[in-house]
Gaussian input, Z-matrix of N, CA and C with variables (Angstrom, degrees):
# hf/3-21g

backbone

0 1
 N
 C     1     B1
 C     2     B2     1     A1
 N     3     B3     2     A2     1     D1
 C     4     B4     3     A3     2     D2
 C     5     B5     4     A4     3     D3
 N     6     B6     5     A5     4     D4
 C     7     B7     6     A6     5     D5
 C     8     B8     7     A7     6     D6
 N     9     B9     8     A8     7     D7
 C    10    B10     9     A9     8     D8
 C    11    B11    10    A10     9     D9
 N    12    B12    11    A11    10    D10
 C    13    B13    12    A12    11    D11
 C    14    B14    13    A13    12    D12
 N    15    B15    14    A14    13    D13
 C    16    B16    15    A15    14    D14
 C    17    B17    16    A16    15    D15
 N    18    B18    17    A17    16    D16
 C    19    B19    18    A18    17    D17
 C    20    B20    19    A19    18    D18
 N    21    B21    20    A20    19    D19
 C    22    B22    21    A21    20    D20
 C    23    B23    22    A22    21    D21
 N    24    B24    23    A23    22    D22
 C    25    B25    24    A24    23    D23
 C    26    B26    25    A25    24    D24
 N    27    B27    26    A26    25    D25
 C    28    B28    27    A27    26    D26
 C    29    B29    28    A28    27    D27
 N    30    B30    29    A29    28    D28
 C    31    B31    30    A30    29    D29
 C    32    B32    31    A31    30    D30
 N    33    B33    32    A32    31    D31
 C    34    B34    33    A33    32    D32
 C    35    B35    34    A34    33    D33
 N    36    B36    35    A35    34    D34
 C    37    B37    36    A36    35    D35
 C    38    B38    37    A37    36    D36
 N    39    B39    38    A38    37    D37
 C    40    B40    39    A39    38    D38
 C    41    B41    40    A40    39    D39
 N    42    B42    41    A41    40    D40
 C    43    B43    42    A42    41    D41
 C    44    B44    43    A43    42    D42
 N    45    B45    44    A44    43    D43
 C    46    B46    45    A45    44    D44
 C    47    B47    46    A46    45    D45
 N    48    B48    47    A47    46    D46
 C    49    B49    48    A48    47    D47
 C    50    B50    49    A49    48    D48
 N    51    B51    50    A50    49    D49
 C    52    B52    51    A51    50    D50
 C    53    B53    52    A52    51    D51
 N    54    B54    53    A53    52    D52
 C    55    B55    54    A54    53    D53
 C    56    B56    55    A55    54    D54
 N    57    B57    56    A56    55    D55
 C    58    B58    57    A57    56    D56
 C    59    B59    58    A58    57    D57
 N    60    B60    59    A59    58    D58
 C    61    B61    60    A60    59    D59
 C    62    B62    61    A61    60    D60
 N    63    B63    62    A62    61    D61
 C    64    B64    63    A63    62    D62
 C    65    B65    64    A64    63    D63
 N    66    B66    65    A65    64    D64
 C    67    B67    66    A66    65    D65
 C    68    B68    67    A67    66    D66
 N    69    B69    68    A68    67    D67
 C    70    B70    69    A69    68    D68
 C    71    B71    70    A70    69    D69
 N    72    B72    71    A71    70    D70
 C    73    B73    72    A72    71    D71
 C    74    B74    73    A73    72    D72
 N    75    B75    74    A74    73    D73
 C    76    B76    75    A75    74    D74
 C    77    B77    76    A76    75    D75
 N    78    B78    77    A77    76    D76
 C    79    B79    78    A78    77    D77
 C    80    B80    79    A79    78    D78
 N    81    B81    80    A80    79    D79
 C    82    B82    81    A81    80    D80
 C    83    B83    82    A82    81    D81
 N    84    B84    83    A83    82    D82
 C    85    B85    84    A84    83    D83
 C    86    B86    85    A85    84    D84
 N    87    B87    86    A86    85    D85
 C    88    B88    87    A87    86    D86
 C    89    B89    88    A88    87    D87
 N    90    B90    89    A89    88    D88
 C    91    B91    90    A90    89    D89
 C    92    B92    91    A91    90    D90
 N    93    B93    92    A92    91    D91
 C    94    B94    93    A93    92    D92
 C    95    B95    94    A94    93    D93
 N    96    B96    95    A95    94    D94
 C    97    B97    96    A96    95    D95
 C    98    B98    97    A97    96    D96
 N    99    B99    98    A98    97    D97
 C   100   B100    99    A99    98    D98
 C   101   B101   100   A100    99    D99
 N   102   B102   101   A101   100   D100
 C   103   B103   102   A102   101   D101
 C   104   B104   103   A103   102   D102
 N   105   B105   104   A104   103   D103
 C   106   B106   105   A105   104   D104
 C   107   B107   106   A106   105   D105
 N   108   B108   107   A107   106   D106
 C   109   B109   108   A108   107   D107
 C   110   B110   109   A109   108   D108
 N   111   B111   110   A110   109   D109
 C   112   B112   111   A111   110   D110
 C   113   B113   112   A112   111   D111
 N   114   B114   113   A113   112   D112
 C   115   B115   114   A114   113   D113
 C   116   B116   115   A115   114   D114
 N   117   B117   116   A116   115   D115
 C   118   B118   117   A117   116   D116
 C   119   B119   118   A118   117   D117
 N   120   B120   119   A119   118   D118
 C   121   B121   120   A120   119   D119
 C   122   B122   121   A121   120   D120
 N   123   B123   122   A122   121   D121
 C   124   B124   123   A123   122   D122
 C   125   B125   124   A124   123   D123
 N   126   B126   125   A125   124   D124
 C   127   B127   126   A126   125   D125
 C   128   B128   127   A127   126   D126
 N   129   B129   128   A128   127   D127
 C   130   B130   129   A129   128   D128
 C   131   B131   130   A130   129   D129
 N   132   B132   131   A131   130   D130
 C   133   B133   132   A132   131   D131
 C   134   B134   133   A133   132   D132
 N   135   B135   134   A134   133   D133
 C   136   B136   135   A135   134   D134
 C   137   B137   136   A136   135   D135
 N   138   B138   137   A137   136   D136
 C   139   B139   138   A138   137   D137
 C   140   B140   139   A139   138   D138
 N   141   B141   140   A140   139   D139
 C   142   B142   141   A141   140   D140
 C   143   B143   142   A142   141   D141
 N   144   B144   143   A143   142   D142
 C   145   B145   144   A144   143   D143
 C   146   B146   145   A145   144   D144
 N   147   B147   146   A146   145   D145
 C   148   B148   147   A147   146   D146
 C   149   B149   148   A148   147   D147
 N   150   B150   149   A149   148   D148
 C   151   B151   150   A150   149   D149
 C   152   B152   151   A151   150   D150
 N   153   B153   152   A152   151   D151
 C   154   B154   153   A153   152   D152
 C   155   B155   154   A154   153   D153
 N   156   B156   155   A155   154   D154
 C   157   B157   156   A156   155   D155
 C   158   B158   157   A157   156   D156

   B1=1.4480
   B2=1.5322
   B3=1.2041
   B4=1.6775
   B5=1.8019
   B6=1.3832
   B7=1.3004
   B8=1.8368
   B9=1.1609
   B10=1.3018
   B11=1.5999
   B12=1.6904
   B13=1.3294
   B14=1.6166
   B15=1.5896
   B16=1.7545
   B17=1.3546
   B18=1.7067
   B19=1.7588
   B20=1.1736
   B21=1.6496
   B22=1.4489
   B23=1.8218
   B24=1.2581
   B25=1.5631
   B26=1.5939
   B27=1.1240
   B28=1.8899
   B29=1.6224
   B30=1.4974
   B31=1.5130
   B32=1.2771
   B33=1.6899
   B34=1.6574
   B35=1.6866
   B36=1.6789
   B37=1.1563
   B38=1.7582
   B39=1.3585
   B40=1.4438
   B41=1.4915
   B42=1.4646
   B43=1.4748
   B44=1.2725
   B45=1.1855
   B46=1.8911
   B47=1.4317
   B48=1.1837
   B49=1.5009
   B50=1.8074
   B51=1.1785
   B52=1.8728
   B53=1.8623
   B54=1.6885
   B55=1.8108
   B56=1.5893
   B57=0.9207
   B58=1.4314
   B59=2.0074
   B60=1.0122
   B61=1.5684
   B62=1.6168
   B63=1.3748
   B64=1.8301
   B65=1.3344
   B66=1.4918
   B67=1.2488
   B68=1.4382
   B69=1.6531
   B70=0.9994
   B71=1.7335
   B72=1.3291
   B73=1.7958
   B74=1.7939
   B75=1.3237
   B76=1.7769
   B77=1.4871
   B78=1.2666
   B79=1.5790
   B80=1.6489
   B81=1.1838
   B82=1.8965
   B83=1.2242
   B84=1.8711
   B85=1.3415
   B86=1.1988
   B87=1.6617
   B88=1.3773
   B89=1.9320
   B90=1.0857
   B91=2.0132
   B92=1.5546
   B93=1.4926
   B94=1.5616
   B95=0.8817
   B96=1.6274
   B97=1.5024
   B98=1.6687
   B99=1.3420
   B100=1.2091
   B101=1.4851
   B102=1.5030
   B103=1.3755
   B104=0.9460
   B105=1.2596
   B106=1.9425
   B107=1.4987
   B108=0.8853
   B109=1.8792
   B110=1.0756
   B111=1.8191
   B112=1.5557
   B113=1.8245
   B114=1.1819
   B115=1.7851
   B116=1.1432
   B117=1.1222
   B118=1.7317
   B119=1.4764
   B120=1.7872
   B121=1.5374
   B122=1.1753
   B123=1.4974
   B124=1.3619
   B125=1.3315
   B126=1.5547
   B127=1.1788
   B128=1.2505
   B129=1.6357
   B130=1.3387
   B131=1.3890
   B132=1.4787
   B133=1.7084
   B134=1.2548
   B135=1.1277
   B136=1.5675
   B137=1.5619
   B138=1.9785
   B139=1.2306
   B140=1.6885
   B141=1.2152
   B142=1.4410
   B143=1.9135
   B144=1.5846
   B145=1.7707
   B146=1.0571
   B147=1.0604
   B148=1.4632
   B149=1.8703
   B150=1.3766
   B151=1.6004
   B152=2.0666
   B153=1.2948
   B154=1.5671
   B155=1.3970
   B156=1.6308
   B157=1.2169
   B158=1.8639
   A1=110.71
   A2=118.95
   A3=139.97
   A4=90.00
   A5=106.44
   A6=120.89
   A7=88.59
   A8=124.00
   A9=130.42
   A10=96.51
   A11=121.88
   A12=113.58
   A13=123.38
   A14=113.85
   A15=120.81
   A16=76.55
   A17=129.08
   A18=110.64
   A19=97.83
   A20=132.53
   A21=115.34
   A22=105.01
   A23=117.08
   A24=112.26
   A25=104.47
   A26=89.94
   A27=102.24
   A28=112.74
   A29=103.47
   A30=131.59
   A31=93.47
   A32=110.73
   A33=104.09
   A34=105.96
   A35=111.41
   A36=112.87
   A37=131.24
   A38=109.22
   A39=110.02
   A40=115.45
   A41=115.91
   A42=107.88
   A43=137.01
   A44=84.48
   A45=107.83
   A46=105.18
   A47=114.67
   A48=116.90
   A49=112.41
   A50=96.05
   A51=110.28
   A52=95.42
   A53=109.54
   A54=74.31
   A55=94.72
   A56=142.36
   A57=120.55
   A58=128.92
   A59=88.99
   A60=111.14
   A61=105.27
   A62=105.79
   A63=100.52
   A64=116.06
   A65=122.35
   A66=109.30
   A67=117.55
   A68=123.91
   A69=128.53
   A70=119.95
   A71=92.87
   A72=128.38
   A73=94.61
   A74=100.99
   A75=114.62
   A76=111.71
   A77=99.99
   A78=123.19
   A79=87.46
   A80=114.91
   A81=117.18
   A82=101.28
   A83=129.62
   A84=82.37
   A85=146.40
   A86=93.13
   A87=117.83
   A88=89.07
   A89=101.44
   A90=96.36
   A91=94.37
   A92=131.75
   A93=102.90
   A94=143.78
   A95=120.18
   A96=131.01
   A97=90.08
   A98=128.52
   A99=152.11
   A100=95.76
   A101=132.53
   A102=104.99
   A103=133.81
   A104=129.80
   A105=135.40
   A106=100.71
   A107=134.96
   A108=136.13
   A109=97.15
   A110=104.80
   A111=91.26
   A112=103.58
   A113=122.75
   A114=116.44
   A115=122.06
   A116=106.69
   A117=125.67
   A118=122.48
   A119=101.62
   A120=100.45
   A121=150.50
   A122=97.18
   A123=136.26
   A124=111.81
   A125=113.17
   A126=141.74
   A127=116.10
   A128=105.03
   A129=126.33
   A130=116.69
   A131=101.94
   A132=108.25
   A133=115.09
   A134=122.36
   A135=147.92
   A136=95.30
   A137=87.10
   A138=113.11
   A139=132.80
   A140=98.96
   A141=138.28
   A142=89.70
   A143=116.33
   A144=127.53
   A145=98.45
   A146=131.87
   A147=143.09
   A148=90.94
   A149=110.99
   A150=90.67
   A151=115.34
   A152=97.76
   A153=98.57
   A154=121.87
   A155=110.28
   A156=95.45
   A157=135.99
   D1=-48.75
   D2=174.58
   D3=-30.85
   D4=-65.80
   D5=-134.81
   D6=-81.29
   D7=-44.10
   D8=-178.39
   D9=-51.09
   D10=-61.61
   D11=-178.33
   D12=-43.79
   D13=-37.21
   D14=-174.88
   D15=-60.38
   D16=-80.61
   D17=-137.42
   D18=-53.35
   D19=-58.38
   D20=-157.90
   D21=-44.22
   D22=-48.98
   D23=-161.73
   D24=-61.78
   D25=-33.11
   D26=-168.98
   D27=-51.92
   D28=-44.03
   D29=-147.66
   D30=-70.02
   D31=117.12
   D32=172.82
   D33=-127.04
   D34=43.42
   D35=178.77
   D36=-74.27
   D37=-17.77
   D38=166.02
   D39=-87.70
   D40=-26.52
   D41=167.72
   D42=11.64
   D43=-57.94
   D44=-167.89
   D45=-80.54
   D46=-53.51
   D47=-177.27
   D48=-53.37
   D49=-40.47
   D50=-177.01
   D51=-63.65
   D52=-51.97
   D53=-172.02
   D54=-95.87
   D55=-2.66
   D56=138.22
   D57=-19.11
   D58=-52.41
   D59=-169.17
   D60=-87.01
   D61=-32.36
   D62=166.33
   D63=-79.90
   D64=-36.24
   D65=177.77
   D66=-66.33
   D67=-30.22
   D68=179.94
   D69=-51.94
   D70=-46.23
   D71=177.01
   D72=-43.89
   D73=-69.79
   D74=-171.45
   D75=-34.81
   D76=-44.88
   D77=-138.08
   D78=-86.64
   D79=-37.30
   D80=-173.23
   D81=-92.53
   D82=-30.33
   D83=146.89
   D84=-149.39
   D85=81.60
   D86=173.53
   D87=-97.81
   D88=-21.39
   D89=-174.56
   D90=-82.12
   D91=-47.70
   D92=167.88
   D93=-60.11
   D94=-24.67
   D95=171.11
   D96=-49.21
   D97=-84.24
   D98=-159.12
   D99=-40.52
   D100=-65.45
   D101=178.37
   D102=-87.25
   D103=4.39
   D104=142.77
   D105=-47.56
   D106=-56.89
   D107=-169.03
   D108=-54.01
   D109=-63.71
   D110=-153.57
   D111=-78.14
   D112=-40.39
   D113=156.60
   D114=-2.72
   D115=-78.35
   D116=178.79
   D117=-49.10
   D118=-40.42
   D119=158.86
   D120=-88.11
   D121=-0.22
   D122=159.69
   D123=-47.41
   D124=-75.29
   D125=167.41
   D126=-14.70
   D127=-76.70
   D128=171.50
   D129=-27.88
   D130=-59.17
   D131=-173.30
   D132=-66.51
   D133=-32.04
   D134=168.75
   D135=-21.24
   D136=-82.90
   D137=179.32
   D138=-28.49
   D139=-59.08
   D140=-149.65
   D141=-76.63
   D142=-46.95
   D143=156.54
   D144=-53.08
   D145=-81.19
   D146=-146.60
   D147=-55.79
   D148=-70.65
   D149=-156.13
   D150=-74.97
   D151=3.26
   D152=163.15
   D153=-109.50
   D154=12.29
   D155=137.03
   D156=-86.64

């Protein structure tokens, strides 16, 4: 039983997958921040044509 407890503690085989999966996390949303901004300024310009025509 002892010995079963070391591997589990020992065991650092998903590791990788976990910051795998955070960087992934970061990365989407640093891409939503980014297209709300640019959206919105989209918009604007949209706008900004649209009501001088």
């Amino acid at each position: 039983m002892k010995q079963l407890m070391k591997n589990l503690l020992n065991d650092e085989s998903g590791q990788d997958l976990i910051e795998y999966a955070l960087i992934a996390a970061l990365i989407a949303l640093a891409a939503i921040g980014a297209m709300q901004t640019l959206g919105s300024k989209i918009s604007n310009e949209f706008n900004s044509v649209g009501s001088s025509l």
